[in-house]
Structure formats: structure tokens, C-alpha cells
C-alpha positions as CSV (number, residue, x, y, z in Angstrom):
1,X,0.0,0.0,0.0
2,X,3.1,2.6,0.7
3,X,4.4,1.7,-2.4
4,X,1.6,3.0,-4.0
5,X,1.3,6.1,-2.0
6,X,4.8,6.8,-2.7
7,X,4.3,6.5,-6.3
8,X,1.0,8.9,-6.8
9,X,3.4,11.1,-4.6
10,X,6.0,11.3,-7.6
11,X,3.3,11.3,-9.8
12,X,2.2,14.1,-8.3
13,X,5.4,16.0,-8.2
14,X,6.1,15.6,-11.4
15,X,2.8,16.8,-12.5
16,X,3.2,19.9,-10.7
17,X,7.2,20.1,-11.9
18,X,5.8,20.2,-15.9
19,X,3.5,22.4,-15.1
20,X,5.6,24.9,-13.5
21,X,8.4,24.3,-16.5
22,X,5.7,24.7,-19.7
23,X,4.7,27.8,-17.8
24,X,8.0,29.2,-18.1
25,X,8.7,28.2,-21.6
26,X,7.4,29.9,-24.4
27,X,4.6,27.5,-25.9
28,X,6.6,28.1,-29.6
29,X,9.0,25.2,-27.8
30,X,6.6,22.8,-26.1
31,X,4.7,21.1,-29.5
32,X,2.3,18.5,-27.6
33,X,1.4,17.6,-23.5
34,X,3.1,15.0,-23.6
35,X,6.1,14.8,-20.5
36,X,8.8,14.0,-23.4
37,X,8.0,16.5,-25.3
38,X,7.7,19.3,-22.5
39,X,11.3,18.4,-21.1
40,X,12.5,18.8,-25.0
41,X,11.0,21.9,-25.6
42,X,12.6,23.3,-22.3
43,X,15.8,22.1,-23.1
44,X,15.6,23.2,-26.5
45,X,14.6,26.9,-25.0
46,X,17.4,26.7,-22.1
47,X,20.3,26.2,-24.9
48,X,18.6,29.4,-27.0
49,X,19.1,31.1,-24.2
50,X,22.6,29.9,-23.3
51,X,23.6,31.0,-27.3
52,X,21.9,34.3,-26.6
53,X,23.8,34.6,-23.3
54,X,26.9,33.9,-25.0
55,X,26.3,36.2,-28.2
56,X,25.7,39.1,-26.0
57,X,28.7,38.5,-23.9
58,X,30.8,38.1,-27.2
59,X,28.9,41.5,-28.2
60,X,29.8,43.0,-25.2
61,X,34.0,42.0,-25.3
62,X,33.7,43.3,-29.1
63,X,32.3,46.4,-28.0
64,X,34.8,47.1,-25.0
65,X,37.2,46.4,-27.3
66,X,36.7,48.2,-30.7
67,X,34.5,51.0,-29.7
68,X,34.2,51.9,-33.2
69,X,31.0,51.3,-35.8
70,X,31.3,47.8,-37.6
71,X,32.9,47.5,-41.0
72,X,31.8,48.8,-44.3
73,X,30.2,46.6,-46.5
74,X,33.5,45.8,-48.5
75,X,35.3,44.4,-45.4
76,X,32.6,42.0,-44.7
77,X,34.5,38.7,-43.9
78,X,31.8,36.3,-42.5
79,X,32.7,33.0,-41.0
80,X,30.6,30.3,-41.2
81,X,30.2,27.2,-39.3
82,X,28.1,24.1,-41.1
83,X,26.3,22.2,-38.3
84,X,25.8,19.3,-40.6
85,X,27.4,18.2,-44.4
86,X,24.0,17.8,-45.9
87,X,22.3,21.9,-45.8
88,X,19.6,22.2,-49.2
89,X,17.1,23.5,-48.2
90,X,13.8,21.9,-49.6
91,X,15.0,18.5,-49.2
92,X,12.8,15.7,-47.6
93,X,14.9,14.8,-44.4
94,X,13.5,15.8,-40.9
95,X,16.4,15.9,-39.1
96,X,18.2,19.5,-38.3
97,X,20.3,20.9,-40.6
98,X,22.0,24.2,-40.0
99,X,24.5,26.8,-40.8
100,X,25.7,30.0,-39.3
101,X,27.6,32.9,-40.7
102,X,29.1,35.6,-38.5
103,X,30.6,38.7,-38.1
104,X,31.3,42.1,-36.2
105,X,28.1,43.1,-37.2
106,X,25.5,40.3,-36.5
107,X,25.4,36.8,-36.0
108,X,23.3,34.8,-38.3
109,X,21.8,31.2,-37.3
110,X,19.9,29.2,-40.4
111,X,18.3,25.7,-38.7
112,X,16.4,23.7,-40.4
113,X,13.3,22.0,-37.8
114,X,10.6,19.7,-39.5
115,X,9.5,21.2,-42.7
116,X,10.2,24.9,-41.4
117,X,13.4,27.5,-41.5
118,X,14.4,29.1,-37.8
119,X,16.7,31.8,-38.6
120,X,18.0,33.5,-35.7
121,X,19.6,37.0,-35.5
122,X,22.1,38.7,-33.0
123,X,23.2,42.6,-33.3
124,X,23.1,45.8,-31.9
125,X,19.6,47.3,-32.5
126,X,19.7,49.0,-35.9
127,X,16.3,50.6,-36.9
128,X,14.7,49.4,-40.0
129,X,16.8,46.1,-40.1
130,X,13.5,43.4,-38.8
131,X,12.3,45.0,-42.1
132,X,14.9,44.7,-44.4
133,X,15.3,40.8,-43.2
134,X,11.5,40.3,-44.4
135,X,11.9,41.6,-47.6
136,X,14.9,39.5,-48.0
137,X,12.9,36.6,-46.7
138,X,10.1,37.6,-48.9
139,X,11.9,37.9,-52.0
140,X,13.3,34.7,-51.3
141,X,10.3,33.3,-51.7
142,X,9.8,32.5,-47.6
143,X,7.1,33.0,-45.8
144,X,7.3,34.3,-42.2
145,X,5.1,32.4,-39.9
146,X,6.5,33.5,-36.6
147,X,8.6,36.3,-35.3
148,X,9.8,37.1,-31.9
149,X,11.7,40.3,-31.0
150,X,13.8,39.8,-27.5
151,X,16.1,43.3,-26.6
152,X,18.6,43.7,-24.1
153,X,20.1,47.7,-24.0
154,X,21.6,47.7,-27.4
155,X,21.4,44.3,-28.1
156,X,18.2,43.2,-30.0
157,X,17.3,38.7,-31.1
158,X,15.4,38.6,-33.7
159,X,14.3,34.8,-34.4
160,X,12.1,34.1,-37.3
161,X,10.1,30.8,-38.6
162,X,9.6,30.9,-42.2
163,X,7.9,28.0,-44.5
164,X,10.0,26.6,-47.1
165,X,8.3,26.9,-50.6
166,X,8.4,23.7,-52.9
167,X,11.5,23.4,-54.5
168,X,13.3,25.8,-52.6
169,X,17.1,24.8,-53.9
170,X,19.0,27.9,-51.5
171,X,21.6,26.6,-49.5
172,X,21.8,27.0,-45.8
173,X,25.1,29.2,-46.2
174,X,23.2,31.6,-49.3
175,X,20.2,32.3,-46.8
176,X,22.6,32.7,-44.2
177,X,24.9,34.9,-46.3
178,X,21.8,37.0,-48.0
179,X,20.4,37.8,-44.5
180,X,23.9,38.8,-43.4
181,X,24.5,41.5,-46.0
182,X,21.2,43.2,-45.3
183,X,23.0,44.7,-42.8
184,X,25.4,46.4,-45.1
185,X,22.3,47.3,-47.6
186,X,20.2,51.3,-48.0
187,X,17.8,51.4,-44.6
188,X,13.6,50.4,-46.4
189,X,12.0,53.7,-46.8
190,X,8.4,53.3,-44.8
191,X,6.4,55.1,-47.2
């Protein structure tokens, strides 16, 4: 009979443990009730926000150290780093599949997740740039499901789901590199 007590007791405190973790993750994260799929989206929103904290701390040592504006658009040397070998977008595996591509400027993050794009953004808060990444996403032929803004001072996340279009043949690396540049292109005139 204890045995039983003790288990509805975990039961219990585990029920009340998910609870308290889906509501402190954004529900974006958390796709079903389910207790696997709660503990994945939590993780999944803990390392976001361990790559955030790291970007803005890298932000932060770039900016203590070169106080000056980033670089002009023809010393743009981007790094990238592949985070697996196979990166077309459009292609039927489910797995994720991502690239970054980096610089002074901004930090760019292209993951693939299911049949959907998350492209993630890191730089100082430059106004007019959310809308020069649509229009680049646009004219890409993207469309942006999802966007979520998150600001800290002069620092400013901007992380995007888009749908992949059929036969969408861009690389990882070209989305990552065409988002990049935006930074370097003439501010959108809001008409």
C-alpha cells in the first residue's frame, strides 16, 4: 500500500514540476502535453538562451574592445560554421540541418526543424533592419510564420520561422549569407 502512496506522490510532483516548467517556456518550444515532449522543448529553450547569453557576452567583449562602428560593406569577412554536411534547403529529411555565418556586425543562425526555416539573428539594434530581413525573406520566396523580437540595452534577437516553398534549392550558407548583407544594404523607406 506505501508503495503505491509513494508512487502517486511522484506522480504528483512531477505533474506539478511540468507544469511549472511549460509555464515558463514559451509555448513556440513545447509542441504537444506530452512529458517527453515538455522536457524537450525546455531544453531546447534553455540552450537558445545559453547561445543568446553567449552572443551578448561576445557583443559585449567586441564592443569594450573596438568601440568603433562595424565595418563597411566591402570588409565584410563572414565565417561560417556548417552544423551538418548535408544543408539544401527543400529536401525531404527531418532531421536538423543548420548553418551560421558571423561577423562584427551580427550573428546569423539558419536551422532547419521539420519542414520549417528558424533563422536566428544577434546585433546591436539598428532601426529598420526586422524589415529589411522580411523583404529578404520575402523575396526569397519565404514566408514568415513566426517572429519574436527579445532586446537587451543595445542588443536586440530577432528569431524568425519561415515556410520553405516547394522546391526551394537555397543553400543554408546563401540564406545565411543573403540575411547577413542586409545589414550592409540602404535602410527600407516606410512610405
Amino acid at each position: 500500500m506505501s508503495h503505491i502512496a509513494v508512487e502517486r506522490n511522484r506522480r504528483r510532483q512531477m505533474n506539478e514540476h511540468l507544469k511549472v516548467l511549460r509555464s515558463l517556456t514559451p509555448c513556440f518550444y513545447i509542441k504537444r502535453g506530452d512529458q517527453a515532449s515538455i522536457i524537450g522543448g525546455v531544453i531546447e529553450f534553455i540552450k537558445e538562451l545559453h547561445q543568446v547569453l553567449q552572443a551578448l557576452e561576445s557583443q559585449k567583449r567586441r564592443k569594450s574592445l573596438s568601440p568603433s562602428p562595424g565595418p563597411s560593406p566591402r570588409t565584410l569577412q563572414p565565417t561560417f560554421h556548417q552544423l551538418d554536411n548535408s544543408s539544401i534547403i527543400g529536401t525531404n529529411s527531418f532531421k536538423e540541418l543548420g548553418a551560421s555565418c558571423n561577423s562584427s556586425v551580427a550573428d546569423v543562425e539558419v536551422k532547419i526543424s521539420g519542414s520549417n526555416v528558424i533563422l536566428k539573428v544577434i546585433s546591436q539594434r539598428i532601426p529598420g533592419q526586422v524589415a529589411r530581413i522580411i523583404t529578404i525573406l520575402e523575396s526569397l520566396s519565404f514566408e514568415v510564420l513566426h517572429l519574436n523580437i527579445s532586446s537587451m540595452e543595445e542588443t536586440v534577437l530577432y528569431q524568425f520561422v519561415v515556410k520553405i516553398e516547394l522546391g526551394c534549392q537555397l543553400s543554408l550558407e546563401e540564406l545565411a549569407i543573403e540575411v547577413q548583407q542586409s545589414f550592409y544594404s540602404e535602410p527600407i523607406s516606410m512610405l
